[in-house]
C-alpha positions in Angstrom: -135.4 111.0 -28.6 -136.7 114.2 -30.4 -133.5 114.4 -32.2 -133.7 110.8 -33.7 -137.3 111.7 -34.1 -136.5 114.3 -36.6 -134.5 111.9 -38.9 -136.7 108.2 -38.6 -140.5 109.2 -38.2 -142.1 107.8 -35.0 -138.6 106.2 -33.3 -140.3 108.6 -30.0 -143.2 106.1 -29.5 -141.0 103.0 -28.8 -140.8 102.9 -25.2 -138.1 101.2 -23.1 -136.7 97.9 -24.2 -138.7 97.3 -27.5 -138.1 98.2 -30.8 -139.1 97.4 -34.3 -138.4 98.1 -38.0 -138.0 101.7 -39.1 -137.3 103.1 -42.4 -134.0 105.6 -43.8 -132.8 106.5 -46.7 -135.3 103.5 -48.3 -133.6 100.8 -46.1 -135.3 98.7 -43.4 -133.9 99.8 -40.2 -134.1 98.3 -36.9 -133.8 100.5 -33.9 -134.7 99.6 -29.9 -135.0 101.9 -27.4 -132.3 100.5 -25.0 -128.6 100.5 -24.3 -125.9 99.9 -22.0 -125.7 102.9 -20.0 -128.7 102.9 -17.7 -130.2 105.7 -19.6 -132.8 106.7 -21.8 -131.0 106.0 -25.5 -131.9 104.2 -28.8 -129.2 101.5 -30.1 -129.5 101.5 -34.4 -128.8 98.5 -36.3 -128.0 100.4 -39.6 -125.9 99.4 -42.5 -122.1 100.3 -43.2 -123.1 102.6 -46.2 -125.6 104.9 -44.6 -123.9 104.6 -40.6 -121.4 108.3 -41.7 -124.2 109.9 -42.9 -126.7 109.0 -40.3 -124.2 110.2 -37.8 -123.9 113.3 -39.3 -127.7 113.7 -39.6 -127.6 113.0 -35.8 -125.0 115.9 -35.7 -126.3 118.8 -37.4 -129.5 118.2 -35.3 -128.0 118.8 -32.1 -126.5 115.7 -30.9 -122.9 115.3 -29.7 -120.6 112.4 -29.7 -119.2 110.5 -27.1 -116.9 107.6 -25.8 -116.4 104.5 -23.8 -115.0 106.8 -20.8 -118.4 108.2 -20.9 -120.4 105.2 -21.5 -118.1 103.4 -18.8 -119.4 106.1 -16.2 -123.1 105.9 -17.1 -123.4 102.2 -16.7 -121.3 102.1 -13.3 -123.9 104.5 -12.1 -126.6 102.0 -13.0 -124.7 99.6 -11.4 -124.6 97.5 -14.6 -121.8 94.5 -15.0 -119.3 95.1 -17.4 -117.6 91.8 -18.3 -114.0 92.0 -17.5 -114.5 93.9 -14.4 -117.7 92.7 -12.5 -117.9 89.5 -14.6 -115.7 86.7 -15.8 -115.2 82.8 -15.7 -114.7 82.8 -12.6 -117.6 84.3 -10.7 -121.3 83.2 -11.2 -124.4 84.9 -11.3 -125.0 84.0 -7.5 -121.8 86.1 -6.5 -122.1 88.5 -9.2 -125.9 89.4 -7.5 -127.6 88.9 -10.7 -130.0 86.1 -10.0 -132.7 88.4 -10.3 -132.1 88.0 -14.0 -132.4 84.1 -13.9 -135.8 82.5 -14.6 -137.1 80.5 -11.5 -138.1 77.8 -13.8 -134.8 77.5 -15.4 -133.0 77.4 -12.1 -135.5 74.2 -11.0 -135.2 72.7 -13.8 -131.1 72.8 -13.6 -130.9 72.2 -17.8 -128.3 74.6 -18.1 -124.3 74.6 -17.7 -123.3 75.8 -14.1 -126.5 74.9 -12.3 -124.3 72.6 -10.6 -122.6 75.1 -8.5 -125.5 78.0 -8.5 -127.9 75.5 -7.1 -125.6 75.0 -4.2 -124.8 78.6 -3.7 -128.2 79.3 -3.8 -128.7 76.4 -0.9 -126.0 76.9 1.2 -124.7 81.0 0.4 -121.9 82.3 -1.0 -118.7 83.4 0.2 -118.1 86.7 -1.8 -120.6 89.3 -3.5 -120.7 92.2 -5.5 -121.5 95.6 -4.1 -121.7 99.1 -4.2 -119.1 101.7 -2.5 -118.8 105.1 -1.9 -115.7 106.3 -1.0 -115.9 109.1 1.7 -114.4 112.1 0.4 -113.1 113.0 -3.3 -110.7 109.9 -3.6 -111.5 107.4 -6.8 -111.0 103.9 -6.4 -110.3 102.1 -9.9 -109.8 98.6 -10.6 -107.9 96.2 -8.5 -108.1 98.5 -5.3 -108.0 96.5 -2.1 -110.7 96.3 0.4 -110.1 96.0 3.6 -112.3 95.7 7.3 -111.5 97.8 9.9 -109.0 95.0 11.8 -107.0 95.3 8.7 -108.1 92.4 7.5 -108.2 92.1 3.2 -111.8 91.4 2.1 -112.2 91.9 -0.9 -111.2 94.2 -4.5 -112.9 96.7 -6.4 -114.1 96.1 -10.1 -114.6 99.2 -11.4 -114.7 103.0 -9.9 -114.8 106.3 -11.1 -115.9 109.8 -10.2 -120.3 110.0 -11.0 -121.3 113.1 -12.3 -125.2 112.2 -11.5 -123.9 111.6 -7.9 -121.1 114.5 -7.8 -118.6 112.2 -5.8 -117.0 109.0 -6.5 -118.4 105.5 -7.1 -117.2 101.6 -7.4 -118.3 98.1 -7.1 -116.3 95.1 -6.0 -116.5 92.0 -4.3 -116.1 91.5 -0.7 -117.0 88.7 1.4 -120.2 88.0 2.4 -120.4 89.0 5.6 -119.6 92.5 5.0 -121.8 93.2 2.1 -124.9 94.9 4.5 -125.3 98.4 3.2 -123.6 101.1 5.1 -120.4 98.4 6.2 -117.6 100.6 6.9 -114.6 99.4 4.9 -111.5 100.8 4.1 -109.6 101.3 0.6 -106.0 100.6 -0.1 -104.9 103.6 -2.6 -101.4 104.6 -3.1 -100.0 103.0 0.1 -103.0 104.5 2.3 -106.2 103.1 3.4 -109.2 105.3 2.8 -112.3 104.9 4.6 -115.7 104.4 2.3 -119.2 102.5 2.8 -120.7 99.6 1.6 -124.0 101.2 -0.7 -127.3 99.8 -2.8 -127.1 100.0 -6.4 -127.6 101.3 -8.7 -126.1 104.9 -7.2 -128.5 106.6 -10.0 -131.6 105.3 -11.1 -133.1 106.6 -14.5 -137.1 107.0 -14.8 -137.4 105.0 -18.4 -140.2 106.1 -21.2 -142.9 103.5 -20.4 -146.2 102.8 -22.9 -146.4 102.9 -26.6 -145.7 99.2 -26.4 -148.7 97.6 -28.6 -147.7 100.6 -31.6 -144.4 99.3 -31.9 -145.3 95.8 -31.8 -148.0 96.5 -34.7 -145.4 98.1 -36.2 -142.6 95.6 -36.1 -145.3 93.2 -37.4 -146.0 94.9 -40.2 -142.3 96.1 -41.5 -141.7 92.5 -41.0 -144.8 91.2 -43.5 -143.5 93.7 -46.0 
């Protein structure tokens, strides 16, 4: 933030999830304070001409680069969906344990594609849900890793796993079915031939404190870029 602040003037006062129009290099700018990674971050909608230089403005202030591998970390720490993995066609928002992000009213209403099926998942339950799991021990679970109950019994697959630096130890989510998604469900991972033992968890793993207030500058801001 104090980096970015150095090169676009008063980018520090948006707080999390708003943004607005910013000036650089003469050219309307627009820059939120959000991003995919369950951190603190900015995301800058800049155009093709000036996006080397900014970079490199970004650079000699102190910043570093990065890449997906990194990014890919950060959000499974958050517990965020990454489509492909936790999402896809063929799971819903009921089973993907995102209904928190669905609007009541929309729901009632049913004026929407699929609120065929997520009315009646809602009504009568699911059989599978994403979770969190934590491997006991060092082993990483990565995509397409079997679940499994302690009877042997397959239950589900992992979606995503890596090893979390904010967590020191390894971390995935997957589905399972629904009766052994409480937290702390012993399960069992299928890794090269062997079944490791790991727990059913809450996510996210790591929660981030977010920059909060500021809210009515940028929106006075983003007003006025927009009028001129």
């Amino acid at each position: 933030a104090e980096i970015l602040n150095l090169i676009i003037d008063n980018t520090i006062n948006l707080s999390f999830m708003t943004g607005g129009w910013f000036k650089y290099e003469n050219q309307k700018t627009f820059i939120t304070r959000s991003g995919y990674t369950g951190e603190d971050g900015f995301e800058v909608s800049i155009n093709n001409e000036l996006a080397e230089k900014f970079t490199k403005e970004l650079i000699k202030k102190g910043a570093k680069l990065i890449g997906l591998g990194a990014r890919d970390t950060l959000r499974l720490e958050a517990g965020l969906c990454l489509y492909g993995h936790e999402l896809d066609i063929e799971k819903t928002p009921v089973e993907s344990n995102l209904i928190w992000a669905m609007s009541k009213k929309r729901i009632s209403n049913g004026d929407f594609i699929g609120s065929k099926i997520i009315s009646e998942q809602l009504t009568n339950g699911i059989k599978k849900i994403r979770v969190g799991i934590k491997p006991e021990g060092k082993i990483i679970a990565r995509e397409k890793t079997k679940i499994y109950n302690g009877t042997d019994t397959l239950i589900g697959e992992v979606t995503s796993g890596t090893f979390g630096p904010s967590v020191n130890g390894p971390i995935a989510m997957g589905y399972v079915n629904d009766e052994f998604s409480k937290k702390e469900t012993k399960v069992y991972l299928e890794i090269r031939g062997k079944k490791h033992p790991a727990n059913i968890c809450e996510l996210p793993f790591y929660k981030k404190s977010y920059v909060k207030g500021a809210t009515k500058w940028v929106m006075l801001n983003f007003q006025r870029n927009m009028s001129g």
